[in-house]
LOLUM-816449 format. One record per residue (C-alpha): residue number from 1; residue in one letter; x, y, z. Coordinates in nm, 4 decimals, padded with zeros to 6 digits. Layout:
N
seq|type|u|v|w
NUM|A|X|Y|Z
...
***
This chain:
128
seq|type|u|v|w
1|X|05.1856|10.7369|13.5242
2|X|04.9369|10.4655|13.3847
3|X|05.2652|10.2690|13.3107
4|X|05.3451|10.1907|13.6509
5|X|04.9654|10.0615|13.7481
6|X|04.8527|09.7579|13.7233
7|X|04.5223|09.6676|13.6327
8|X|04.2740|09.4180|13.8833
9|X|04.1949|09.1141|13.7011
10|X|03.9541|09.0228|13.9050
11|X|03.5905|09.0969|13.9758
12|X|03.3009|09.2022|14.2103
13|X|03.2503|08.9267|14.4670
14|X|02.9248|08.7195|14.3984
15|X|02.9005|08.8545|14.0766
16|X|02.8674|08.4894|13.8764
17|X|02.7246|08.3222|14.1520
18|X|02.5191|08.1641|13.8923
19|X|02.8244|08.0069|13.7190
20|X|03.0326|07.7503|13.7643
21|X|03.3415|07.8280|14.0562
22|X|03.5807|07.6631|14.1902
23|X|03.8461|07.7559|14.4097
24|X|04.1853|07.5941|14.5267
25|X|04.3760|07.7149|14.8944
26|X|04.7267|07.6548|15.0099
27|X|04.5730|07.4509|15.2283
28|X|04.5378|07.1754|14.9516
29|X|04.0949|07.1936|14.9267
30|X|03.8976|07.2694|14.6610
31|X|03.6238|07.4880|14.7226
32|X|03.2853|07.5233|14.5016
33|X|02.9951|07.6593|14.4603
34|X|02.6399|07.5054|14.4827
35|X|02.6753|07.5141|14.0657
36|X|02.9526|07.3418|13.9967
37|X|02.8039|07.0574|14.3047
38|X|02.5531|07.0337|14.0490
39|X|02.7378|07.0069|13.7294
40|X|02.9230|06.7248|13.9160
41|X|02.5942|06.5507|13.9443
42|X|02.5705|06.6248|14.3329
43|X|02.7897|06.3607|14.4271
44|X|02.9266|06.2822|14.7617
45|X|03.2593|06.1743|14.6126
46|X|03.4557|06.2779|14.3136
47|X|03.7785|06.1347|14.1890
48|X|04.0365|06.2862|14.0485
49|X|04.1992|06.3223|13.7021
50|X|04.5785|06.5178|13.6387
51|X|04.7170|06.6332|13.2880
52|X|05.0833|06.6889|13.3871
53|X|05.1787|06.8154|13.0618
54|X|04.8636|07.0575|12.9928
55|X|04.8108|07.1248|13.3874
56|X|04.4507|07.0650|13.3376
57|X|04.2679|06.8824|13.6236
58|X|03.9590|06.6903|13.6188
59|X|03.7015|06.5808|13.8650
60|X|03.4490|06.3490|13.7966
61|X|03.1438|06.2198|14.0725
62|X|03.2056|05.8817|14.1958
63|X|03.0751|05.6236|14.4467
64|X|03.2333|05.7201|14.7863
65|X|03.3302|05.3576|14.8537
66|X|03.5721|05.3564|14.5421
67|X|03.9358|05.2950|14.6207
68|X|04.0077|05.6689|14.4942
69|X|03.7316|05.8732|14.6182
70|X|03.7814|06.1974|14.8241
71|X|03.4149|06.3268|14.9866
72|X|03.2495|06.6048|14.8941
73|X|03.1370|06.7950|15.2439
74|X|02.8966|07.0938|15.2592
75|X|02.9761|07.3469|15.4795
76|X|02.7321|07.3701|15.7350
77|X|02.4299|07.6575|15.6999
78|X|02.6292|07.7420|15.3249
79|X|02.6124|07.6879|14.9836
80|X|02.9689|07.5475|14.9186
81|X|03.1163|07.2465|14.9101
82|X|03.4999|07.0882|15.0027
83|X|03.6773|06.8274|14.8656
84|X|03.9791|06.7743|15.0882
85|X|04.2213|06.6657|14.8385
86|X|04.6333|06.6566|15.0022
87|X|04.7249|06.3065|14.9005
88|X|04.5875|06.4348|14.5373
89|X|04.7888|06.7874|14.5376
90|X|05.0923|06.6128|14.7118
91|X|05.1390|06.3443|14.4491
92|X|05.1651|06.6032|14.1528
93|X|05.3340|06.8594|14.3612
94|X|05.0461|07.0886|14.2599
95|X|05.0867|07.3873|14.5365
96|X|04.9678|07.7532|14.5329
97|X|05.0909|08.0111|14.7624
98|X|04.7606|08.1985|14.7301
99|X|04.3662|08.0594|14.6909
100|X|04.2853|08.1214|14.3471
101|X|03.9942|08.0652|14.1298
102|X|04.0045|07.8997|13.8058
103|X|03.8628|08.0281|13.5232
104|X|03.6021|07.8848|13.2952
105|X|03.5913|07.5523|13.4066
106|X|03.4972|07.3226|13.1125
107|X|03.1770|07.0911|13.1831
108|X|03.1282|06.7356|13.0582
109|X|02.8394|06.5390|12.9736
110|X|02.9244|06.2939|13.1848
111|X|02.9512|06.4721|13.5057
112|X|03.3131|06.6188|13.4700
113|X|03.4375|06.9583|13.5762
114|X|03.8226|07.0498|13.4247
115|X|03.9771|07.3467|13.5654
116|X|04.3411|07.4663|13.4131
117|X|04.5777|07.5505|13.6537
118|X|04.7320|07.7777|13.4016
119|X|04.4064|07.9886|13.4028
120|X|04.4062|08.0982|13.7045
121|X|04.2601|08.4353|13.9180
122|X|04.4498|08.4465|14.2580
123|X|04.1506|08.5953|14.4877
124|X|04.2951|08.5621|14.8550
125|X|04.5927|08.8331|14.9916
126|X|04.8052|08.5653|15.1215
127|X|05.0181|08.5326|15.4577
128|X|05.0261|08.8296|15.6095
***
């Protein structure tokens, strides 16, 4: 019987809601928490980095008026933040079906979050 179960990989919501998280939807945003926003150095732009060959991606704060900055928005009343990133995930033909969470995100000194998209918790149910 235990053969044919398969085990949750996931866990409790809010449960490392002091760590670092950050999220990625179908929808092409990346979604994180008031932690990572301040690992990033609080900016109000990031710019993005792609490893095609590891997968990793890397987002580093930047002056919004830079050529290749996306904004950072807060969501209103919460204690997230968006980064509306399509021209980035369309480039690289990086696509989920599902959001999912990536795990461990490694932190630079100098204001740099990598998350590998081969590390991956898928944490939404999908189309219904």
């Amino acid at each position: 019987m235990i053969d044919q179960l398969k085990r949750f990989e996931g866990s409790a919501n809010g449960r490392y809601s002091d760590q670092v998280r950050i999220t990625l939807s179908p929808r092409k945003y990346f979604a994180m928490n008031g932690v990572a926003y301040k690992a990033l150095g609080s900016p109000a732009a990031v710019e993005f980095y792609f490893d095609e060959h590891s997968k990793k991606i890397g987002l580093r704060r930047c002056d919004p008026s830079k050529k290749f900055a996306f904004r950072v928005k807060q969501e209103k009343g919460k204690d997230h933040y968006l980064i509306y990133a399509g021209a980035f995930c369309t480039h690289f033909a990086i696509t989920t079906k599902r959001t999912v969470l990536f795990e461990s995100p490694e932190q630079k000194p100098d204001h740099m979050l990598i998350v590998d998209m081969s590390r991956t918790t898928r944490i939404s149910r999908g189309s219904r």
